[in-house]
DSSP file (Angstrom, degrees, kcal/mol; ACC not computed):
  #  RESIDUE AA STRUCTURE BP1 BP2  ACC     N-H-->O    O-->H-N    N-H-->O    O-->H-N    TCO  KAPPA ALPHA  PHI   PSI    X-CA   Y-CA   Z-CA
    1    1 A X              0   0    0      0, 0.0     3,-0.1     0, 0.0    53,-0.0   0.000 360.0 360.0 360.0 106.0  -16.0  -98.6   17.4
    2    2 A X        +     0   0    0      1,-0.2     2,-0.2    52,-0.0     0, 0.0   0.789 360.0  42.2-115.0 -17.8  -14.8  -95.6   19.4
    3    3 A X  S >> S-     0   0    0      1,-0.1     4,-1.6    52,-0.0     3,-1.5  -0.830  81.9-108.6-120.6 158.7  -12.6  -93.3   17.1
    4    4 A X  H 3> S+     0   0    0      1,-0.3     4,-0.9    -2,-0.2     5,-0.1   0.609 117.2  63.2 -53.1  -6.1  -12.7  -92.1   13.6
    5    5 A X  H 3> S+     0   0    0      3,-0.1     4,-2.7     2,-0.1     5,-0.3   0.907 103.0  49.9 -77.9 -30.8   -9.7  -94.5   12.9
    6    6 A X  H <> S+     0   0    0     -3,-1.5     4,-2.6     2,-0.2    -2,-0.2   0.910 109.4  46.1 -70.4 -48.9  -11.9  -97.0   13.7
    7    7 A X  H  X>S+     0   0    0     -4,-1.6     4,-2.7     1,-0.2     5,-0.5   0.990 119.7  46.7 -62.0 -56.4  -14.9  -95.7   11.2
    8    8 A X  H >X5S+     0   0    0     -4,-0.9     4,-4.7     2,-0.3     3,-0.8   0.901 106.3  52.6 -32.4 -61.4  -12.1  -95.3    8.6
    9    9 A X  H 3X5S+     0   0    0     -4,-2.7     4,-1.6     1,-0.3    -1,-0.2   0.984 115.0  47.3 -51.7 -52.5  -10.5  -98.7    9.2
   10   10 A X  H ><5S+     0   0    0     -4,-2.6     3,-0.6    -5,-0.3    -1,-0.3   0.912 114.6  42.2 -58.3 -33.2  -14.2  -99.9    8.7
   11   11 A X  H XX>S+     0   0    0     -4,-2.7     3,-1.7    -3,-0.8     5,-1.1   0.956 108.7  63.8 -64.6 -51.3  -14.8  -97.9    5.5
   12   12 A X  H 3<<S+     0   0    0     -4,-4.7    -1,-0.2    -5,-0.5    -2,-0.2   0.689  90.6  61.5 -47.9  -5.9  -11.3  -98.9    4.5
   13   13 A X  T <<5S+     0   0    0     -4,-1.6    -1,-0.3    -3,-0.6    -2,-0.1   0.107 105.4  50.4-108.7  24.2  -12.4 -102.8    4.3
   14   14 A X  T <45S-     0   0    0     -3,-1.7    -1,-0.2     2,-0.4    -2,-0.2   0.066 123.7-104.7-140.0   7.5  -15.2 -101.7    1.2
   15   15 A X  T  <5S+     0   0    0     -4,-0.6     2,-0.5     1,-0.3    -3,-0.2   0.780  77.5 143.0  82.3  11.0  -12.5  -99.9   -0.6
   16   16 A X      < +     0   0    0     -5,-1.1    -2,-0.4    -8,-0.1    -1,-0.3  -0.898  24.1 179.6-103.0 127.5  -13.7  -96.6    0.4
   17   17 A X        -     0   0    0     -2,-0.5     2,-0.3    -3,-0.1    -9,-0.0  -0.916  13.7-155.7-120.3 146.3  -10.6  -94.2    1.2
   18   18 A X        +     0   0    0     -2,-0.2    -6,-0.1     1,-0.0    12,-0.0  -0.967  29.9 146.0-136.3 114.2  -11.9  -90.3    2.3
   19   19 A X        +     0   0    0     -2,-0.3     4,-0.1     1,-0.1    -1,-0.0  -0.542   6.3 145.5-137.8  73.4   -9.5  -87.5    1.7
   20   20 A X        -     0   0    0      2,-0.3     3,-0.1     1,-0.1    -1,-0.1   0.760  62.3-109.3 -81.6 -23.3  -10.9  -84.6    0.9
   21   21 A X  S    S+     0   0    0      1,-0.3     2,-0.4     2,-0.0    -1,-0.1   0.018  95.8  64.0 129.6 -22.1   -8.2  -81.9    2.8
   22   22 A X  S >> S-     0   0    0      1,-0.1     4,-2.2     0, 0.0     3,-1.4  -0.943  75.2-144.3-120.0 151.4  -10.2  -80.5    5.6
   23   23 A X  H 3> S+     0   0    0     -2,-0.4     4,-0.6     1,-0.3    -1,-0.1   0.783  96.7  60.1 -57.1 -30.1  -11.2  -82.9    8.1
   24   24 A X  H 34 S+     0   0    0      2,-0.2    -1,-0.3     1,-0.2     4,-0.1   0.072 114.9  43.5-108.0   5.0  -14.7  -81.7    9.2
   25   25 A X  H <> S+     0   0    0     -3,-1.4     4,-3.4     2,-0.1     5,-0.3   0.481 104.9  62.2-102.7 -27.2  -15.7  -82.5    5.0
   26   26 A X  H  X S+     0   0    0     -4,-2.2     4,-4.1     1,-0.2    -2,-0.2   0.946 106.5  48.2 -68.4 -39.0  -13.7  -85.7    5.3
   27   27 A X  H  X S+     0   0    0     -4,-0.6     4,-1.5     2,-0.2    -1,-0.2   0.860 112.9  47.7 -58.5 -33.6  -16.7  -86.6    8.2
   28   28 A X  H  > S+     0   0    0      2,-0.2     4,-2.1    -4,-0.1     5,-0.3   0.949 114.1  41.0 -53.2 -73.2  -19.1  -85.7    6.2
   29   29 A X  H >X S+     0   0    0     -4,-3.4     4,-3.3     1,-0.3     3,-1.2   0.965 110.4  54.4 -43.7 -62.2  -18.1  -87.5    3.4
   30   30 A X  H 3X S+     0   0    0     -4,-4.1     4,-2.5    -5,-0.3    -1,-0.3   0.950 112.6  54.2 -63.6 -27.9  -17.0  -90.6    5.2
   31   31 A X  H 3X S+     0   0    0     -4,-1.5     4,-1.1     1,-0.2    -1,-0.2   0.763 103.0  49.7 -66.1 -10.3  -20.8  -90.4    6.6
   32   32 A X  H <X S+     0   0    0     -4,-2.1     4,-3.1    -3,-1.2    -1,-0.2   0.784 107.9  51.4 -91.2 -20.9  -22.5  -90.2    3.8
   33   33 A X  H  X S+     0   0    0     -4,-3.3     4,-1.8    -5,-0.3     5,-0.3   0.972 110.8  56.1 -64.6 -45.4  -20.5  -93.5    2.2
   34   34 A X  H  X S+     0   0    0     -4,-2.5     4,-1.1    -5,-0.4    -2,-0.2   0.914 105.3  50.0 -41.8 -44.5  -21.6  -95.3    5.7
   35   35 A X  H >X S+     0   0    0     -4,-1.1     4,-2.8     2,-0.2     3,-0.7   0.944 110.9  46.4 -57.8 -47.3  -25.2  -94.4    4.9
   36   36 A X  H 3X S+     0   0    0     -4,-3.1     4,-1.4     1,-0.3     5,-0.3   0.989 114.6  48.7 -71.1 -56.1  -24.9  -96.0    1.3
   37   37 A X  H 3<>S+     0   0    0     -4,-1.8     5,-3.6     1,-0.2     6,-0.9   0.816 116.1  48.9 -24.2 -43.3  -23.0  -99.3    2.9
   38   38 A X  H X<5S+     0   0    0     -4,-1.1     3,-3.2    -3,-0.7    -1,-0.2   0.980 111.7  43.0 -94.0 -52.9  -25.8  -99.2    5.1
   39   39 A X  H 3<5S+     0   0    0     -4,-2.8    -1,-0.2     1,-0.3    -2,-0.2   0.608 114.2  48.6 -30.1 -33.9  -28.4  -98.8    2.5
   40   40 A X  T 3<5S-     0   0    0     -4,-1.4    -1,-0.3    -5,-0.2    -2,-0.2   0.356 117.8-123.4 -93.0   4.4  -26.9 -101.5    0.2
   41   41 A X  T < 5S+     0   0    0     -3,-3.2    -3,-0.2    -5,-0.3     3,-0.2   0.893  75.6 119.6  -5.8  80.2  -26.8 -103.6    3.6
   42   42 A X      < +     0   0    0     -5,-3.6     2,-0.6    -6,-0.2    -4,-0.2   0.787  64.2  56.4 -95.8 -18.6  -23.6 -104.4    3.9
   43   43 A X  S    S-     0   0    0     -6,-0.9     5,-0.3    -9,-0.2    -1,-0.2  -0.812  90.7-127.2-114.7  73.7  -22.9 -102.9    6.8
   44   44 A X     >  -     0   0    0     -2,-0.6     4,-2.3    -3,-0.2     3,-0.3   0.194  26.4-103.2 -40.1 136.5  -25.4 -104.3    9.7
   45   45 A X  H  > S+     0   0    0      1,-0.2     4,-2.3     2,-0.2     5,-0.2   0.492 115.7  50.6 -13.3 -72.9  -27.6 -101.8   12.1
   46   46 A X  H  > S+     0   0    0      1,-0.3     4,-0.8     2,-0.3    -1,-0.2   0.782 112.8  42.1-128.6 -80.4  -25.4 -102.0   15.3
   47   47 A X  H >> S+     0   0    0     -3,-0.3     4,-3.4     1,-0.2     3,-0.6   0.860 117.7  57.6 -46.1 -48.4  -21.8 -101.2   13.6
   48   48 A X  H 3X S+     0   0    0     -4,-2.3     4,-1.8    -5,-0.3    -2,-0.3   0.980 111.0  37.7 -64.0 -46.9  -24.0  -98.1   11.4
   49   49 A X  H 3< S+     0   0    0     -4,-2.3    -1,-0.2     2,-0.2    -2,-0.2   0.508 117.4  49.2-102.6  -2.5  -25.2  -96.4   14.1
   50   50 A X  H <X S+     0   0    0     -4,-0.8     4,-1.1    -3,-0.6     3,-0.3   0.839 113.7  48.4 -91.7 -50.0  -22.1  -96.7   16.2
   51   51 A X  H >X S+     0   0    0     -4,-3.4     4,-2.4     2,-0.2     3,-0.5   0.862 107.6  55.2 -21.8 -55.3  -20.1  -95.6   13.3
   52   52 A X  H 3< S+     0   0    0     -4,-1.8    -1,-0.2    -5,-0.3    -3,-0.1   0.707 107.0  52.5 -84.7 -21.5  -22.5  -92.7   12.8
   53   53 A X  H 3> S+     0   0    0     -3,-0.3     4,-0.6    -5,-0.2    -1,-0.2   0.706 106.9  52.1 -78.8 -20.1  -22.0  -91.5   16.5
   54   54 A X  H <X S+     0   0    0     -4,-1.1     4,-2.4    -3,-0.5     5,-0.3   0.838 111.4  42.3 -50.6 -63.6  -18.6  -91.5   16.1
   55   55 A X  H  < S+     0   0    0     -4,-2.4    -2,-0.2     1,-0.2   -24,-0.2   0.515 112.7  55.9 -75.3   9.3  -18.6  -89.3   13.1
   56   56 A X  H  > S+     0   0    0      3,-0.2     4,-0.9     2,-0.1    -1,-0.2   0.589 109.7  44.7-111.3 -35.1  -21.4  -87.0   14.7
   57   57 A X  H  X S+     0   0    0     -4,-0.6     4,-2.0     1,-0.2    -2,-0.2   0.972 115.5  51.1 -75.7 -55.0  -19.3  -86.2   17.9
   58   58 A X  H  < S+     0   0    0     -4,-2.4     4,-0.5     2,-0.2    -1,-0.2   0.705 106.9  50.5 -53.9  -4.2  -16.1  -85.7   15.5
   59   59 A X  H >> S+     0   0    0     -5,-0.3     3,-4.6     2,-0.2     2,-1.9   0.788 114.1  47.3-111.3-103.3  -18.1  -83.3   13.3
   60   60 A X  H 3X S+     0   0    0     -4,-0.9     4,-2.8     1,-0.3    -2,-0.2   0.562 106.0  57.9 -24.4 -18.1  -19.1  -81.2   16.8
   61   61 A X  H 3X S+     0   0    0     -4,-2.0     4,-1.5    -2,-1.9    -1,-0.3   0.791 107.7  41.6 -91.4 -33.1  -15.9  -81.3   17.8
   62   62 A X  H <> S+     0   0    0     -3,-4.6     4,-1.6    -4,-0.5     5,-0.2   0.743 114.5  60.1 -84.1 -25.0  -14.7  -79.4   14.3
   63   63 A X  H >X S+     0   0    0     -4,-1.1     4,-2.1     2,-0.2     3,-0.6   0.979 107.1  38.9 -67.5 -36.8  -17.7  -77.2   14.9
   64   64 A X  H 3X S+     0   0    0     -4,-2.8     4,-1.5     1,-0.3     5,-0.3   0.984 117.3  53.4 -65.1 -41.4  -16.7  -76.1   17.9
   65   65 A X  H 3X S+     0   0    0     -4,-1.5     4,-0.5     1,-0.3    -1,-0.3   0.623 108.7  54.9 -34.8 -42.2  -13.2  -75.9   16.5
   66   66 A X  H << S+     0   0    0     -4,-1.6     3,-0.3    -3,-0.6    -1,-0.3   0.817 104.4  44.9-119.4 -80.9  -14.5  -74.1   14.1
   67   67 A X  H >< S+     0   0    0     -4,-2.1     3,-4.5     1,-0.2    -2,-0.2   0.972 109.0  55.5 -52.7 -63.5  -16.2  -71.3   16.0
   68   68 A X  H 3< S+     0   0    0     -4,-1.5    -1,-0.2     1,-0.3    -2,-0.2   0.739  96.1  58.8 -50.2 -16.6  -13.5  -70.5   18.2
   69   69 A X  T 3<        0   0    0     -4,-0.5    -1,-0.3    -5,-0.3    -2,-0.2   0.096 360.0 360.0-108.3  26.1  -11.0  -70.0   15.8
   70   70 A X    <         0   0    0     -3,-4.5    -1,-0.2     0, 0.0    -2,-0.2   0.564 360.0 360.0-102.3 360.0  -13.4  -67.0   14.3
């Protein structure tokens, strides 16, 4: 798991689709379903916490976005 298609694809296989309109809420969001998969364990250690590094570099990656463009 290296990109956020990848975390998606994986969400996408519980029936969770995340489209909230800005991207950097859509990370959010898709992290906090990961947590509940993770919680419910469906979703095994290894895959959460590679998932959750993925969606923690994309979320810096809109912060910086973020900042420069004020």
């Amino acid at each position: 798991m290296k990109t956020l298609y990848d975390v998606q694809q994986l969400l996408k296989q519980f029936g969770i689709f995340v489209y909230v309109g800005k991207r950097k809420w859509d990370i959010e969001l898709m992290s906090i379903e990961l947590k509940n998969l993770y919680k419910a364990g469906v979703v095994d250690k290894p895959t959460y916490v590679k998932a959750q590094l993925v969606l923690r570099h994309e979320h810096h990656i809109e912060e910086v976005r973020d900042n420069q463009q004020k």
